[in-house]
N, C-alpha and C positions, 0 to 999 in steps of 0.2 A: 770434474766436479759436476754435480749433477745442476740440472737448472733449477733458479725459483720458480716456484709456482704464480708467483706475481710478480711483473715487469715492467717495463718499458723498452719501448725502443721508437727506433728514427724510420719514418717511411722511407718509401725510394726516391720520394717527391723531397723530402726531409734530406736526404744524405746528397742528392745532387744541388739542394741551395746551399748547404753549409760549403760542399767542395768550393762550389762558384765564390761564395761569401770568404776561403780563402784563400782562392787564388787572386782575387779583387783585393784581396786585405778591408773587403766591408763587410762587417755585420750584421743578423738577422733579425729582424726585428719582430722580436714573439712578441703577443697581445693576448689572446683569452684562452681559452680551455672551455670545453663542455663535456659532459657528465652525461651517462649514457649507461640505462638499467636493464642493456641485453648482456647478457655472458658473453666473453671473445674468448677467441686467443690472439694476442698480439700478431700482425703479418707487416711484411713489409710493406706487399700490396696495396693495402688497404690507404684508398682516399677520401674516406669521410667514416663518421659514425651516425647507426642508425638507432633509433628510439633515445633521442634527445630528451634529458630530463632538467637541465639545468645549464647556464651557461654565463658566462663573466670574465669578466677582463682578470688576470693573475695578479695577485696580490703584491708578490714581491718576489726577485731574484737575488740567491744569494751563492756564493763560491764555497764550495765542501770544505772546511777546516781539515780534516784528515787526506784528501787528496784533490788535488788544485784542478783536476780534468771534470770533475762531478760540477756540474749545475744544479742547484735547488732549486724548482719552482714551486712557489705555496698559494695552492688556489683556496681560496674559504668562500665556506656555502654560510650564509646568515643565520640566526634562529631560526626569524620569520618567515623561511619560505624550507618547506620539506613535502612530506606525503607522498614520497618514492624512494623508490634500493637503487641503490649505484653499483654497479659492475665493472663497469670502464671508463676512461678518461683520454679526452684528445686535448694535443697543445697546436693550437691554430697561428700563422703569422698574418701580418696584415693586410695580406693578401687573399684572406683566408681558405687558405691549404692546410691542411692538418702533416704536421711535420712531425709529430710522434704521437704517441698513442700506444696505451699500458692497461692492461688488466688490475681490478683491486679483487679487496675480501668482498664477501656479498658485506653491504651495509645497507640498515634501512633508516631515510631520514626522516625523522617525525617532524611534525607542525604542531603547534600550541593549541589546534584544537582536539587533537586526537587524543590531547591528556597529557603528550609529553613535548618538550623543545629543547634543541639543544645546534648548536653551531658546529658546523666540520670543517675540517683542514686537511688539504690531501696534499702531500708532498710527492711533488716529482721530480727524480734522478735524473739527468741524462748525462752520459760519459760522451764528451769530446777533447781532441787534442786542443785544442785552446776555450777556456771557458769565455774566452773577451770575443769569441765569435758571436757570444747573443747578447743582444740590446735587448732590452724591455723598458719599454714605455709605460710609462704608471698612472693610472688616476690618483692624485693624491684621496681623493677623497673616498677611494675605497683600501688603500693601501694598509696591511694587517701587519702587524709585529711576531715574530716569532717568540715563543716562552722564552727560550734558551737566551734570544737576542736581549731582550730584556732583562733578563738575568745578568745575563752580562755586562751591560749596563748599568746597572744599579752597583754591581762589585765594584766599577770603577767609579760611580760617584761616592760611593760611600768610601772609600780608599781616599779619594782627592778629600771627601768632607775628613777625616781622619785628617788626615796630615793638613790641613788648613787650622782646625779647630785645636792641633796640637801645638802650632805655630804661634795663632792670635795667643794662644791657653798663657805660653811660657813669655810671651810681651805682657799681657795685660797685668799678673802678676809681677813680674818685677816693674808695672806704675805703680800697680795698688804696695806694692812693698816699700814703693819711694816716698810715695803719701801717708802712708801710717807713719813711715821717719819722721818726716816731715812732721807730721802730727804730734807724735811722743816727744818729739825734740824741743817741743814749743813754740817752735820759732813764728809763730805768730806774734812773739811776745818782741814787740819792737817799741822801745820805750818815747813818748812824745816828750820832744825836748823841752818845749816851751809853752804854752797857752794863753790864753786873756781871757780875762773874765768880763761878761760882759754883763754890768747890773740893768742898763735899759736897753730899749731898742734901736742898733744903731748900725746906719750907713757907715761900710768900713771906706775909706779912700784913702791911697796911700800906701802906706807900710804902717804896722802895726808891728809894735815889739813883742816878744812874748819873756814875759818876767818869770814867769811863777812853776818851776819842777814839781812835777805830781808824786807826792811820797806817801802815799798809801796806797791800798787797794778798797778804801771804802766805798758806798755808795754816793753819787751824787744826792745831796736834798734840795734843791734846786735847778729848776729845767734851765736857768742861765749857766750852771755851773758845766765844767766841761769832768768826765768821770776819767782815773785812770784806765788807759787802755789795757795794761796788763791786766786787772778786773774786769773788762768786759772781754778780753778774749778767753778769760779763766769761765766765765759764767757761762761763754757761748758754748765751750767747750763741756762743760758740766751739765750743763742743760741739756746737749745733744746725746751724749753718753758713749758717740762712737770715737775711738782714736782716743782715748783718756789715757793716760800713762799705767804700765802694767796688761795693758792689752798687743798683741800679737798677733800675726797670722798665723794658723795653724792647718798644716795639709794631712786631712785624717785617712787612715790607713782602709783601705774597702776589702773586705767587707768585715775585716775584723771591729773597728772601731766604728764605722757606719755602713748600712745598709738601707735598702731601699724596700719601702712597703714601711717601714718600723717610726711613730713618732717620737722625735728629740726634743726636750721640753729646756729653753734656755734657763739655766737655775742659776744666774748670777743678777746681781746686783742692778746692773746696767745694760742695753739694748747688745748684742749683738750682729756682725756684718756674716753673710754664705753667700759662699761663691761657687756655681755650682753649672760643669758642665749635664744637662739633664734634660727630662723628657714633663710631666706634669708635675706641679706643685703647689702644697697646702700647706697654710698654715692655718693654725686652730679651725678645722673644717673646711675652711673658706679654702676655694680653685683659685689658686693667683696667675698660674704660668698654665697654659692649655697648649700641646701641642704634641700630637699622639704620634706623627712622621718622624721627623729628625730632631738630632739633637739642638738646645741653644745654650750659648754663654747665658745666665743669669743669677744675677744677686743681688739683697733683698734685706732685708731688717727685720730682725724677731726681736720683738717689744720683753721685756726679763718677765718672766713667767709664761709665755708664748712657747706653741710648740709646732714644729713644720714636719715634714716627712714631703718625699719624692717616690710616684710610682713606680719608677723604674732605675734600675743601677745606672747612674755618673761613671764617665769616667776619672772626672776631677771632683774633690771634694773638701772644700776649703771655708772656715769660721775662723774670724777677728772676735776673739774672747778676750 
């Protein structure tokens, strides 16, 4: 097979550390790279590069997913410094010897004043039998991320968010299904057995009897009088208008029954509850929920004649009608 026309390779100074490196079982400890805008051809000879245009500590090392012998090293040139073409690339250890050294494409780096700027990234190969032969030492503070790595990373939190947010999704719901029970069943309605009425104002001490069963649900007309509690949990309840008997949760079908972009106008009688895994939301114009990244659990009350919409598709999609 024919050769690349762009390489890398290990000098002779390069290929006698790595051997020493493992026959010691210690390894090398690479540190910078410089960038260099004369045309080569990669030699093994060669112990330095000449017409130095740029130089910096490596950004990050990483092991070749498809073959475990590949070394990645990613050097990156910043915006703010350009106004030269790169031709070649040397990888210096801390010693500084240059232990490889690789021809590129011509490229030419602009600087922001010439009109244009832009950041580069030059990845370099090296094949050895064990990749744990090289150590690099990193500045944190200049250490660069690869696209891919990032990518990757993000699959997996979005995967962990997935499965967390399906996790809390199918708890939260079966509370909110216990408390609607709860609610429809009335069982707030716990009847006071006894009371006392009390015409003045008076120092209790003691025990006090309570004579008198509360047998209506009228209001109280007097602020001494004590009111049946089944009437004031009826009121509280009626008042509030969420959890009233004849209401339900309901999990609506996406995107046949609800979609996102579209506003839904409550047209019943009394407030409604949404439960709603999602991204922003309105109701009658107004931004309640803001948050353009990830998803969040929220729900919320639309007042009867109110209408909401969400920017973006729910996974979950859920109204107490």
């Amino acid at each position: 097979m024919a050769k690349s026309e762009y390489y890398t390779i290990l000098t002779k100074i390069g290929i006698a550390k790595f051997i020493a490196a493992r026959a010691s079982g210690n390894g090398i400890n690479l540190k910078s790279f410089k960038l260099s805008s004369k045309v080569i051809l990669p030699s093994e000879e060669m112990q330095s590069l000449e017409e130095i245009v740029y130089e910096a500590n490596i950004s990050s090392k990483s092991v070749d997913e498809s073959n475990p012998n590949y070394v990645n090293l990613m050097c990156h040139v910043p915006s703010d410094v350009g106004g030269f073409e790169v031709n070649a690339v040397g990888v210096y250890d801390e010693a500084g010897d240059l232990l490889a050294v690789g021809n590129v494409p011509r490229t030419y780096k602009p600087i922001l004043k010439e009109g244009s700027a832009k950041e580069l990234m030059i990845k370099i190969v090296m094949e050895l039998s064990n990749a744990e032969e090289v150590i690099l030492k990193l500045d944190p503070s200049v250490i660069m991320a690869s696209r891919d790595y990032v990518d990757a990373i993000k699959v997996e939190l979005n995967l962990k968010i997935d499965a967390l947010t399906h996790k809390y999704d199918a708890e939260f719901k079966k509370v909110w299904d216990e408390f609607a029970k709860y609610l429809l069943e009335n069982k707030f309605n716990i009847e006071i057995a006894k009371y006392v009425t009390l015409a003045t104002d008076q120092d209790i001490n003691g025990i006090k009897n309570f004579t008198k069963l509360p047998t209506s649900i009228l209001q109280a007309t007097k602020d001494e009088e004590f009111t049946n509690k089944r009437y004031v949990d009826l009121r509280t309840i009626n008042y509030g208008g969420i959890g009233q008997k004849g209401q339900a949760w309901h999990k609506l079908n996406i995107p046949s029954e609800r979609t996102h972009g579209v506003w839904y106008t409550n047209n019943t009688p009394t407030p409604i509850m949404v439960y709603l895994i999602a991204h922003d939301i309105y109701i009658d114009d107004i931004r309640i929920i803001v948050n353009n990244e990830s998803r969040e659990v929220v729900s919320f009350i639309i007042p009867s004649g109110s209408r909401y919409k969400t920017t973006r598709s729910p996974s979950v999609w859920m109204e107490l009608r």
